[in-house]
C-alpha positions as CSV (number, residue, x, y, z in Angstrom):
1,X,48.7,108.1,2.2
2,X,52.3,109.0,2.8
3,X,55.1,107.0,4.8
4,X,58.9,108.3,5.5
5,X,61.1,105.8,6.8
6,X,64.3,106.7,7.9
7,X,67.3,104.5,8.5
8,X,71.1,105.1,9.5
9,X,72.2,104.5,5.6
10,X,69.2,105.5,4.2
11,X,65.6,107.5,3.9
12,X,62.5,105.7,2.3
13,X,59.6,107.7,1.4
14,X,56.1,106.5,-0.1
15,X,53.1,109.2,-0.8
16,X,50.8,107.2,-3.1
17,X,52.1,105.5,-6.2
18,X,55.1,107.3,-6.0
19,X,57.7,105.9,-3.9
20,X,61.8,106.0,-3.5
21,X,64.7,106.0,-1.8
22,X,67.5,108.6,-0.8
23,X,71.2,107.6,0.5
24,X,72.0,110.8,2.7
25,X,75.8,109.9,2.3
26,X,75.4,109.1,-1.2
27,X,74.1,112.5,-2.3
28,X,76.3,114.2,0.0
29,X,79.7,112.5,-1.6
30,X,77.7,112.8,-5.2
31,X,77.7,116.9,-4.2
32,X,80.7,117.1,-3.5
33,X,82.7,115.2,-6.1
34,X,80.5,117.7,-8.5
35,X,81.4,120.7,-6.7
36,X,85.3,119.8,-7.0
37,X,84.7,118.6,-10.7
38,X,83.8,122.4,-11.6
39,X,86.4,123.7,-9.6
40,X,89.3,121.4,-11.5
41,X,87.4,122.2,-14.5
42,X,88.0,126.0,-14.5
43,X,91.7,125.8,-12.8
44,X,92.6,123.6,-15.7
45,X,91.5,126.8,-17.8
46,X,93.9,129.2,-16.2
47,X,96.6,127.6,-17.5
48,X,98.0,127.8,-21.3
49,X,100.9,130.5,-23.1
50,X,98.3,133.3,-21.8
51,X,97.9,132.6,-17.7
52,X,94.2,133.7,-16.7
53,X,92.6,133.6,-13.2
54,X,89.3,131.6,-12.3
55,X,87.4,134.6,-12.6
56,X,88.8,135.9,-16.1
57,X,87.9,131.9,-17.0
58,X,84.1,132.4,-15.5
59,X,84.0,135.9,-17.4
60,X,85.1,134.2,-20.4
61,X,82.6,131.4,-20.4
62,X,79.8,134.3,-20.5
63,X,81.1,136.3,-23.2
64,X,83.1,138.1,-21.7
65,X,86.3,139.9,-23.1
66,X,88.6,136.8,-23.1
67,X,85.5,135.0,-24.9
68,X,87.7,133.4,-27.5
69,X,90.8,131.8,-26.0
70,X,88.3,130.4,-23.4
71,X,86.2,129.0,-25.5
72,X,87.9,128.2,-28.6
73,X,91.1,127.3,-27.3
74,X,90.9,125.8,-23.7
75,X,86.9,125.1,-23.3
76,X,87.0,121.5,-25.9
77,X,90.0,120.5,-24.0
78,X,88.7,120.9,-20.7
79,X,85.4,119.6,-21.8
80,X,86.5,116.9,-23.3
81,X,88.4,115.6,-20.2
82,X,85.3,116.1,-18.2
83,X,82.8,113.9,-20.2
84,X,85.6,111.1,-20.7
85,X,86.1,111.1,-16.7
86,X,82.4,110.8,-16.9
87,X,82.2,108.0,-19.4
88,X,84.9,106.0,-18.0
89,X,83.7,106.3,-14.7
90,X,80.4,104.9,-15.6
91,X,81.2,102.3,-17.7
92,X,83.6,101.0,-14.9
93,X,80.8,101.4,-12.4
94,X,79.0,98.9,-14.5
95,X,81.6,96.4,-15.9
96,X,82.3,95.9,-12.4
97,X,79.0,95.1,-10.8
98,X,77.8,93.0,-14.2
99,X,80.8,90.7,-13.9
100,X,80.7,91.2,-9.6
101,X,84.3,91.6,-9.8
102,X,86.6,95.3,-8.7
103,X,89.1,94.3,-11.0
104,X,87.0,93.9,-14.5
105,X,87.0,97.0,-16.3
106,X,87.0,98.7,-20.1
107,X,90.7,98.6,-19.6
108,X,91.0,94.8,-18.0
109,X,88.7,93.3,-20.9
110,X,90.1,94.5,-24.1
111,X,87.7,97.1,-25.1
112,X,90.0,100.1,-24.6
113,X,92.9,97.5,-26.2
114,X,90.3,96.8,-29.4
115,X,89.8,100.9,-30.0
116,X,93.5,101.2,-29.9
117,X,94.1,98.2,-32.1
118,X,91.9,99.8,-34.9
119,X,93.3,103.2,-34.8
120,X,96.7,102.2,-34.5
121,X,95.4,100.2,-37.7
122,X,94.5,102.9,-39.6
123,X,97.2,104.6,-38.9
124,X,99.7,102.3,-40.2
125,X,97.6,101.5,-43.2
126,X,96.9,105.0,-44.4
127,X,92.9,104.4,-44.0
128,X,92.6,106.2,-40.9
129,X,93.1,109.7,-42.6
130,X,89.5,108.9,-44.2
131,X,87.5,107.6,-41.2
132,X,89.4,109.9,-38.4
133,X,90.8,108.2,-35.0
134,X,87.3,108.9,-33.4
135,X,85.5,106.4,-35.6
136,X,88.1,103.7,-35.7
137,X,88.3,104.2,-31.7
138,X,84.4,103.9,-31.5
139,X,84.5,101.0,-34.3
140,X,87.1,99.0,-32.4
141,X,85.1,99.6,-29.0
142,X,82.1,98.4,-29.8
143,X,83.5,95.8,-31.6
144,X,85.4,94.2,-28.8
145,X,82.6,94.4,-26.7
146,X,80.3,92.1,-29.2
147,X,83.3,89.9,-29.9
148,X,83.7,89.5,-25.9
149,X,79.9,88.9,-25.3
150,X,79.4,86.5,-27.9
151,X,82.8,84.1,-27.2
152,X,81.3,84.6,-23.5
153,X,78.0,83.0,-24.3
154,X,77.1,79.1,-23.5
155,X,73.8,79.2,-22.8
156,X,74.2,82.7,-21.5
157,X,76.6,84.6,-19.9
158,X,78.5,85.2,-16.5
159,X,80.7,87.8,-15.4
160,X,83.3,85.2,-14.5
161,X,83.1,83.9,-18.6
162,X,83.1,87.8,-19.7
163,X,86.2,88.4,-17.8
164,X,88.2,85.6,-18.8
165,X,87.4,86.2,-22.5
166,X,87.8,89.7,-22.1
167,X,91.4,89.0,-20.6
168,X,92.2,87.0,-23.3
169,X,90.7,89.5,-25.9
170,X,93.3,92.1,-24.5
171,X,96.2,90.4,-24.7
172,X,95.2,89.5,-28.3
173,X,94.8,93.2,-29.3
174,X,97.8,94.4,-27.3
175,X,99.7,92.1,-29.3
176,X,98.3,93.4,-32.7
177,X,98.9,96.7,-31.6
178,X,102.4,95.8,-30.7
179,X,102.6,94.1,-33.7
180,X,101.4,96.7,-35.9
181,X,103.8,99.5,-34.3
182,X,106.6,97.8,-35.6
183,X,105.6,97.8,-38.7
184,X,104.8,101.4,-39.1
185,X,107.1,103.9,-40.4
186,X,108.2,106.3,-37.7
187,X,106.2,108.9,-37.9
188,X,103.0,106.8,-38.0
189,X,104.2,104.9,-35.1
190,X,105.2,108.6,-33.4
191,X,101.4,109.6,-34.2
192,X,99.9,106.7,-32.5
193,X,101.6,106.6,-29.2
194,X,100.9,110.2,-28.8
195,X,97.0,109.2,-29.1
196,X,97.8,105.5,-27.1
197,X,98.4,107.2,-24.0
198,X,95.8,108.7,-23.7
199,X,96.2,112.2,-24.4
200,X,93.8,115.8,-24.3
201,X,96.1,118.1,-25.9
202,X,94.7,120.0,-29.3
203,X,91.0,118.7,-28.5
204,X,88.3,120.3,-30.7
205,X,84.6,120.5,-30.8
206,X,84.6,117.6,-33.2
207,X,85.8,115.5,-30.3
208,X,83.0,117.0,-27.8
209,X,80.3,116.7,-29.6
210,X,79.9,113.0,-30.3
211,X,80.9,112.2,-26.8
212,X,78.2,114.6,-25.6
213,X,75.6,112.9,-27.4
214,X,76.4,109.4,-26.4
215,X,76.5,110.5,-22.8
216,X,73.5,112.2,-23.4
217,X,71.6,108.7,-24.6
218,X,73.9,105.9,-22.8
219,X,73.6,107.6,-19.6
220,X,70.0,107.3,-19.0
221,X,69.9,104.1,-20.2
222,X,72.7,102.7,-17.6
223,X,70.5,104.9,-14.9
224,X,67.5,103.3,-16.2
225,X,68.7,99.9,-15.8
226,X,70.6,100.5,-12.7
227,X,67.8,99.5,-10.5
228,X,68.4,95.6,-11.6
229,X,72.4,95.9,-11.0
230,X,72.0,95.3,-7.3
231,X,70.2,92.2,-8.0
232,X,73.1,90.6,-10.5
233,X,75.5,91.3,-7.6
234,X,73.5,88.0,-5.9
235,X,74.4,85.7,-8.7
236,X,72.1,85.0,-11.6
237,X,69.7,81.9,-10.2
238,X,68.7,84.4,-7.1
239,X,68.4,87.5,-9.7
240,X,66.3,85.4,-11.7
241,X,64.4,84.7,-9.2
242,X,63.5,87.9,-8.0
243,X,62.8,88.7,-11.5
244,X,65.3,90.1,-13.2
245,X,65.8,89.5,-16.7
246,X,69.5,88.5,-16.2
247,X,70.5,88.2,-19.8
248,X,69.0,90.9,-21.8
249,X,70.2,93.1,-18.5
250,X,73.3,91.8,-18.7
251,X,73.2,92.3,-22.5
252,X,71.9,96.2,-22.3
253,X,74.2,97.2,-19.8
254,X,77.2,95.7,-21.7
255,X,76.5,97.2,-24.6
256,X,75.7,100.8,-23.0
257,X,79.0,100.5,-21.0
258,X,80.9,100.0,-23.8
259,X,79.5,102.6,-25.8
260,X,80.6,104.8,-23.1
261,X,84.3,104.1,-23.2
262,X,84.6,104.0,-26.5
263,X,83.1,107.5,-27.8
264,X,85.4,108.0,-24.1
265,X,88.6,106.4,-26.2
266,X,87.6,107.6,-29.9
267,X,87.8,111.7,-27.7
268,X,90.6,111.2,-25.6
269,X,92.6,108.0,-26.5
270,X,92.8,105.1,-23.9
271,X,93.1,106.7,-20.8
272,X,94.1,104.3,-18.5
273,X,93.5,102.9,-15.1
274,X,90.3,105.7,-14.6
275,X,87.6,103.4,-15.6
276,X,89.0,100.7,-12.7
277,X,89.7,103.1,-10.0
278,X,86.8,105.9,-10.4
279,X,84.1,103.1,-8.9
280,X,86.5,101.8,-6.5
281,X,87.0,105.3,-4.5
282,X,83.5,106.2,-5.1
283,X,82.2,103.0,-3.7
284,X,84.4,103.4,-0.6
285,X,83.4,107.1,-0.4
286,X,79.7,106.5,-0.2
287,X,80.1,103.3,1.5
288,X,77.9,101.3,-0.1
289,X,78.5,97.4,-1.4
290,X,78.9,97.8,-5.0
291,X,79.7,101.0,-7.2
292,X,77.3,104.0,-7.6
293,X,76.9,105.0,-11.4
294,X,76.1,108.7,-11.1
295,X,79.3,109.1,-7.8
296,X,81.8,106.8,-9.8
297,X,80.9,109.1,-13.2
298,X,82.1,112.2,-11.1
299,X,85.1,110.6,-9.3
300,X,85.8,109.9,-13.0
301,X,86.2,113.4,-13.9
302,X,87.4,114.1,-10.8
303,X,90.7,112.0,-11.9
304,X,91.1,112.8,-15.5
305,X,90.6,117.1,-14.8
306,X,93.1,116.3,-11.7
307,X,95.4,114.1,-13.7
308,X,95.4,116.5,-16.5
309,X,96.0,119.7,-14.0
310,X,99.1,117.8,-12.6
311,X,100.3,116.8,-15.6
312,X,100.5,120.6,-17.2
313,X,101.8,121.4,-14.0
314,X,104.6,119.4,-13.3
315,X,107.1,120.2,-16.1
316,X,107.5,123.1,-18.8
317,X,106.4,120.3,-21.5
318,X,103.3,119.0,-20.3
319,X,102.4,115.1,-20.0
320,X,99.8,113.5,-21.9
321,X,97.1,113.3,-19.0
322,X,97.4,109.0,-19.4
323,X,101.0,108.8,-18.0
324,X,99.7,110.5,-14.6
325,X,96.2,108.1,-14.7
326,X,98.8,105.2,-15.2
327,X,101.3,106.3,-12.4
328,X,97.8,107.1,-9.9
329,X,96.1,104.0,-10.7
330,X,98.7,101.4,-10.3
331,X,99.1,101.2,-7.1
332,X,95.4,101.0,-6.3
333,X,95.5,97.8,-9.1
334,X,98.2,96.2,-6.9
335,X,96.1,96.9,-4.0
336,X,93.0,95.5,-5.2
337,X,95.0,92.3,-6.1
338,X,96.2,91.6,-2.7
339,X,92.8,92.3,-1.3
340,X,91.4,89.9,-3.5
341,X,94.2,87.1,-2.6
342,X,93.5,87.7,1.2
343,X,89.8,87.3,0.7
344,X,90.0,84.0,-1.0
345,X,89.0,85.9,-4.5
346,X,91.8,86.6,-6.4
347,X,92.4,83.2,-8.0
């Protein structure tokens, strides 16, 4: 037996055990962010000390004559930029529905600030040319994340407790990192604001790679839990009661978020603002009452290929890809916080 239902936001199908549910809009906005993610993916391969077109790029990709600077010289950078707008859109997609607030995200609640802390760290201190900045960044991430969930916890957690711990966790490591600047001799100090904005220039494969593989696993497993996300957005007694397990939810998608943005931050330093804005305009694209993982991954990518584009393009030296993020996304943070204060939610 087989049943189609279809709605003005939505088409439900059944045909026996198998049932699910498609979002005409939502694939339609999904499509389209990916198409424009490819297409800002090979632009931002034209350009470098040898100009190529998009279809010298394309040839390259397949082997073709230009084989080498494509892929050797321009494909980790441009791949690497892709994947981090992919991780950070994600992770914001789900820091913001777990703690049912637009404003909480990797940047907001100190995870990007605890990777920074701990390369800047290494730096400093002289351990870092051991253990590389994509290990301390990943260290430091995943770190912060526990030490936010666990000073979070009274008998559980909430997304209001998460946030104001992670807050307060941020301005802690922002300090450190401040703190540990000024102590650095100058070229140490030079080395780690070049990777503290946020940066894609001189990207290797040993930068893709991990980041591929934690996409590859964390992905799915925010995907696979993304079905009990719309039920946190009612608050935990009603989620609860619908049965959803509301902590060890809670829990897995923490911990997969932040796993995200910070193999995102150990690739491509803390780029800022993405992981807060990426679900915003995807939720407002698709129209939909919370933030779509997969559409809020591509307007991720979206950002950081744009950001990076603009940035090369603008002057003869090119701009590390976080100044443009930073410039883009703060007007859409002061946005948010006025929305919030007009609605009653913004404290």
């Amino acid at each position: 037996m087989s049943l189609l239902q279809v709605r003005r936001d939505r088409v439900t199908f059944r045909a026996g055990s198998v049932s699910g549910r498609v979002r005409p809009r939502l694939l339609l906005v999904s499509l389209v962010l990916a198409v424009l993610a490819f297409v800002l993916f090979c632009v931002g391969m034209t350009i470098g000390d040898v100009p190529m077109s998009v279809s010298e790029v394309l040839s390259g990709l397949f082997g073709g004559s230009d084989s080498y600077i494509v892929q050797e010289l321009r494909l980790p950078r441009a791949l690497t930029g892709l994947l981090a707008g992919l991780a950070f859109g994600a992770s914001g997609a789900v820091f913001q529905t777990i703690t049912r607030n637009p404003l909480a995200s990797p940047d907001m609640i100190g995870i990007n600030a605890g990777a920074a802390t701990f390369v800047v760290a290494g730096i400093a201190f002289g351990f870092g040319d051991g253990l590389g900045t994509t290990t301390l960044g990943l260290l430091g991430g995943l770190l912060t994340a526990v030490l936010v969930y666990a000073l979070a916890w009274r008998r559980g957690t909430t997304g209001y407790r998460i946030l104001l711990v992670g807050i307060g966790i941020f301005a802690m490591c922002t300090s450190l990192t401040d703190y540990l600047l000024s102590k650095a001799q100058i070229t140490e100090a030079q080395a780690s604001l070049g990777w503290l904005v946020g940066n894609l220039a001189n990207r290797g494969w040993e930068h893709v790679v991990p980041l591929f593989f934690a996409l590859v696993v964390l992905l799915p497993v925010v995907l696979g839990l993304a079905r009990w996300m719309s039920t946190l957005l009612l608050g935990d007694d009603v989620a609860a009661g619908l049965g959803t397990p509301v902590q060890p939810v809670r829990l897995g998608l923490l911990l997969a978020g932040a796993g995200l943005v910070a193999f995102a931050t150990a690739s491509a330093g803390p780029i800022s603002f993405v992981a807060l804005t990426a679900p915003q305009i995807a939720q407002r694209l698709a129209r939909l009452s919370s933030p779509p993982i997969t559409a809020s991954a591509l307007t991720g990518a979206v950002v950081v290929l744009g950001s990076d584009l603009i940035a090369r393009s603008l002057t003869a030296s090119p701009l590390p890809v976080g100044i443009v993020t930073g410039v883009l996304g703060a007007p859409l943070l002061l946005w948010l916080l006025a929305r919030a204060n007009r609605s009653g939610s913004g404290g």
